[in-house]
C-alpha positions in Angstrom: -6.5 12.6 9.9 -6.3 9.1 11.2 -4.3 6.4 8.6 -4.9 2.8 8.7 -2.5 0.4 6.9 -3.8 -1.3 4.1 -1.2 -3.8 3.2 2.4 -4.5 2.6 3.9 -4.1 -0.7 6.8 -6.4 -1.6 8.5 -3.4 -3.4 8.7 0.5 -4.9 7.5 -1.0 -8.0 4.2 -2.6 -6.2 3.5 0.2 -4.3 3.9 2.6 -6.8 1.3 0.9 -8.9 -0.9 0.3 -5.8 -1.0 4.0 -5.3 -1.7 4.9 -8.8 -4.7 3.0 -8.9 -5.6 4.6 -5.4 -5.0 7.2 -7.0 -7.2 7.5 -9.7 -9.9 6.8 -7.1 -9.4 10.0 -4.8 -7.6 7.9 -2.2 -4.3 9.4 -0.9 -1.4 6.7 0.0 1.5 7.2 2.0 4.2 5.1 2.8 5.7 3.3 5.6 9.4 1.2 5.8 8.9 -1.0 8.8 11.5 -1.9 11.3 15.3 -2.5 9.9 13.7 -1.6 5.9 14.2 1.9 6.4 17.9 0.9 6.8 17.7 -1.9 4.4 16.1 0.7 1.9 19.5 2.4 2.1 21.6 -0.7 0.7 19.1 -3.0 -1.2 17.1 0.2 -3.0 13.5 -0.4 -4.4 13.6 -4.3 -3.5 12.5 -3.7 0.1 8.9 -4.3 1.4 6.4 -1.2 2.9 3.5 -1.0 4.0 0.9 1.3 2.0 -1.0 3.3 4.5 -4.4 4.5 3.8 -7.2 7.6 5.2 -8.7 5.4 8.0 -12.7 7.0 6.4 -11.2 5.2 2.8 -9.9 2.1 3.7 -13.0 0.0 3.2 -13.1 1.5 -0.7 -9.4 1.2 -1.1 -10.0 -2.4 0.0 -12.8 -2.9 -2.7 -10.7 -1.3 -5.6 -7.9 -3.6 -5.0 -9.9 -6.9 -4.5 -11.7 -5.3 -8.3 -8.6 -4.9 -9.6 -6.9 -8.0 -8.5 -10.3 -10.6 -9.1 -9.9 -11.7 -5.3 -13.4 -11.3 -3.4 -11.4 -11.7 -0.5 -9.3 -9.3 1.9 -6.5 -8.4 0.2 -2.8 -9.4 2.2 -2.4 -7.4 4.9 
């Protein structure tokens, strides 16, 4: 299965609700520490950004739940 990211959260606690609402949906999340957050993730804990990382066949409706759930018509950050 191919994964597209869908955006990057600016923490756990972000994510965490990001993929809950996914979720709910049917649309499986993983996620992705880019670069030195992996490391940072060690020191700084859940205050780190990642990237939430989508089914590349979901992405469009992951991309329409959030802009629902957020009130922006528009591409959420990427």
């Amino acid at each position: 299965m191919a994964w597209e990211k869908l955006l990057t959260a600016a923490n756990d606690l972000e994510a965490d609700m990001i993929a809950g609402l996914l979720k709910q949906a049917g649309i499986p999340t993983r996620y992705k520490y880019s670069g030195i957050n992996s490391y940072l993730k060690v020191v700084m804990g859940p205050v780190v950004p990642l990237e939430i990382w989508v089914p590349a066949e979901k992405i469009r409706e992951a991309q329409e739940i959030l802009a629902a759930f957020t009130g922006n018509k528009s591409n959420p950050r990427q």
